[in-house]
C-alpha positions in Angstrom: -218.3 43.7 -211.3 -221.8 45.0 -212.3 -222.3 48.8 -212.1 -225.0 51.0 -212.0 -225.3 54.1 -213.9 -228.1 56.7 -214.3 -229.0 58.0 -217.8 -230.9 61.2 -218.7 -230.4 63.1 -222.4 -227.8 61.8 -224.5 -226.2 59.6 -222.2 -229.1 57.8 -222.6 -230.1 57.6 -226.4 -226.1 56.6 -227.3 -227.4 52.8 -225.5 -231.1 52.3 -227.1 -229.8 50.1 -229.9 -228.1 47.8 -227.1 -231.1 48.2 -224.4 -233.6 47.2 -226.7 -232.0 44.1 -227.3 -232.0 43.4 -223.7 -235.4 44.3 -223.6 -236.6 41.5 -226.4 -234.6 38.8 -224.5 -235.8 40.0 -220.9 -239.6 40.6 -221.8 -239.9 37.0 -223.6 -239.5 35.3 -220.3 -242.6 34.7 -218.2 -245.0 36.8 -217.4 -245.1 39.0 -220.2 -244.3 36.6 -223.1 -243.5 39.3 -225.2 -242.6 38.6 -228.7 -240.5 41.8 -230.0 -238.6 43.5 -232.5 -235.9 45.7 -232.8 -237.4 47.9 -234.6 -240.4 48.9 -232.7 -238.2 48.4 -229.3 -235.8 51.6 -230.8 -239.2 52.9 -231.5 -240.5 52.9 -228.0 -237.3 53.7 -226.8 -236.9 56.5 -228.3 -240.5 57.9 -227.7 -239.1 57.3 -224.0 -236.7 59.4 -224.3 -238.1 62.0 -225.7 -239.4 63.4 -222.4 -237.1 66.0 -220.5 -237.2 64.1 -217.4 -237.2 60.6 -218.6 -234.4 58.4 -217.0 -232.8 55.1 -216.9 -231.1 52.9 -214.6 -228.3 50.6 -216.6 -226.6 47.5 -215.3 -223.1 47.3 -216.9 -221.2 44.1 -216.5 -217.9 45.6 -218.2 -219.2 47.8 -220.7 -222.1 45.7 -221.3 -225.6 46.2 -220.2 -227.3 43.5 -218.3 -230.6 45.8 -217.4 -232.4 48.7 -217.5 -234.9 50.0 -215.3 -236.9 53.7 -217.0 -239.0 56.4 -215.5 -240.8 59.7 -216.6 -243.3 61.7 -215.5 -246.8 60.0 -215.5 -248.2 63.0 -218.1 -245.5 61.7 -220.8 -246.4 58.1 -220.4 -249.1 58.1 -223.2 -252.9 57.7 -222.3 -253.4 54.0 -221.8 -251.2 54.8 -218.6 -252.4 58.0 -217.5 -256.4 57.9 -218.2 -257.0 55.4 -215.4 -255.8 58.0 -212.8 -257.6 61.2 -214.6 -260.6 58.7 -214.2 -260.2 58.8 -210.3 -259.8 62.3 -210.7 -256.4 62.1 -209.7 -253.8 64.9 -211.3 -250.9 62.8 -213.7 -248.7 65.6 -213.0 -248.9 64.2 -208.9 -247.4 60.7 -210.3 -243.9 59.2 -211.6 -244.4 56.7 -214.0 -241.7 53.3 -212.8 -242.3 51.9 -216.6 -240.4 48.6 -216.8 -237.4 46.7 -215.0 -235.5 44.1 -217.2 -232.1 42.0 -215.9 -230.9 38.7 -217.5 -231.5 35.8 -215.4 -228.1 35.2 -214.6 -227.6 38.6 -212.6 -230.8 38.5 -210.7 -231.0 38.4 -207.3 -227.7 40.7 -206.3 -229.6 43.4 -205.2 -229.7 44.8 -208.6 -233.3 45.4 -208.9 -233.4 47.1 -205.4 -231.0 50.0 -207.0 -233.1 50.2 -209.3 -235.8 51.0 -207.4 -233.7 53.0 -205.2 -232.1 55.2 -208.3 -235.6 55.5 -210.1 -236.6 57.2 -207.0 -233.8 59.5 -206.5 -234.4 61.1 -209.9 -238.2 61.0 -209.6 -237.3 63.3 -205.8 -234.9 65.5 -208.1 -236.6 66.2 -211.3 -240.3 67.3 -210.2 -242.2 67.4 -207.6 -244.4 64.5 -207.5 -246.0 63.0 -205.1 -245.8 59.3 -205.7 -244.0 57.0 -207.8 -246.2 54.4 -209.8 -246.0 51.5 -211.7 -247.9 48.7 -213.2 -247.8 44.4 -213.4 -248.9 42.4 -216.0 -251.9 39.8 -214.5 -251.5 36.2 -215.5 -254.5 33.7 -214.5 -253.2 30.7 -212.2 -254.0 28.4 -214.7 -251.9 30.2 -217.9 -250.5 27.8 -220.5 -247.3 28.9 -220.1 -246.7 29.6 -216.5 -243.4 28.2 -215.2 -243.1 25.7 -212.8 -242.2 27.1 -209.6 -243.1 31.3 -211.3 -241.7 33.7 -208.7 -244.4 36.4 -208.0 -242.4 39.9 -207.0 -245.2 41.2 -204.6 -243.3 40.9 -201.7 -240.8 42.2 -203.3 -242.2 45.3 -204.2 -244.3 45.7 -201.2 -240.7 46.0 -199.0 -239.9 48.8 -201.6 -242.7 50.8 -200.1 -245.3 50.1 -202.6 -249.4 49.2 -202.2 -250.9 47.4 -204.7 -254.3 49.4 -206.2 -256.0 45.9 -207.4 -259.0 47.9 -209.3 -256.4 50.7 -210.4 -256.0 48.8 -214.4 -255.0 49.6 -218.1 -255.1 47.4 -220.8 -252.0 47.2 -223.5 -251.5 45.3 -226.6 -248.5 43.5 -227.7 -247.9 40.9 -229.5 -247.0 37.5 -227.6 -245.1 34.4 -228.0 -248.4 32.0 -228.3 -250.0 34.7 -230.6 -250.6 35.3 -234.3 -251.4 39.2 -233.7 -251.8 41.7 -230.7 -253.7 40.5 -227.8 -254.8 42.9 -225.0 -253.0 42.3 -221.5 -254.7 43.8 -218.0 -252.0 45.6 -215.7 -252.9 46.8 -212.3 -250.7 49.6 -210.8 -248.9 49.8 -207.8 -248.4 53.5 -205.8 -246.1 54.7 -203.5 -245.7 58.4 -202.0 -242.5 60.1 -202.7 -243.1 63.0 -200.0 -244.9 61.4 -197.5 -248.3 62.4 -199.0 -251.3 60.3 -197.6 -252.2 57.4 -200.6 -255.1 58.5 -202.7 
């Protein structure tokens, strides 16, 4: 029976070794096509955790994680995140970054990724006061190479957690992909949500 634990501090750094390997296997699959390493996964996992109010949802099957979900604070996501909103002239520290969700196929659609949602933004409530919980989605044109047959898009999905997609909200981020030699840039747009009941901006 899968469980679903919270993480924060050490109870989270003792699984990076074992989430970044779920990470490399999750973020291969379409749309993100990532083509990872351990190496630089531990890496960004442990830059992750290095903010105090970081935190990460775990799906154990047994003592084995099947996914992860992570949050922190929108001023400790780095600036490719953060700048678009400081463009709008909208304060980081109003925001909770939602960073990534990953769950091997064969546990998807349990109701997994809603507690995931649902225990992101229980800590994001309890650790500061923000205002909204954010996250972004990699864009893939219609017409990509490498798009599945039959590609399940998540809008929906996140729309009945209470988001609204900002379309001209962006970043760009680099990584390197499975039909790449090197780094190619990827668009994101962001999806908000208020936390409080604060009016969108």
């Amino acid at each position: 029976m899968v469980r679903i634990s919270f993480l924060t501090g050490p109870g989270l750094t003792a699984h990076l070794a074992a989430l970044a390997r779920l990470r490399i296997a999750v973020f291969r699959e379409w749309p993100y096509l990532y083509d990872g390493n351990l190496e630089s996964e531990q890496r960004h996992l442990k830059g992750f955790a290095a903010s105090p109010a970081a935190g990460m949802a775990v799906a154990f099957d047994g003592e084995m994680p099947v996914g992860c979900s992570t949050c922190l604070p929108l001023i400790d996501a780095g600036d490719a995140i953060s700048v678009p909103f400081r463009a709008r002239g909208w304060d980081p520290s109003r925001f909770f970054y939602f960073s990534e969700s990953v769950l091997l196929a064969a546990y998807r659609g349990q109701g997994i990724g809603v507690a995931f949602f649902r225990e992101r933004e229980a800590h994001a409530r309890q650790a500061l006061a923000c205002d909204y919980a954010c996250f972004c989605a990699v864009q893939r044109p219609d017409e990509h190479p490498l798009r599945p047959a039959g590609a399940k898009e998540l809008n929906e999905f996140w729309r009945h957690r209470g988001f609204t997609p900002y379309p001209d909200l962006t970043c760009s981020l680099e990584w390197q992909q499975v039909n790449s030699a090197s780094k190619v840039p990827n668009l994101l747009t962001f999806w908000l949500k208020s936390l409080t009941g604060a009016a969108l901006p």
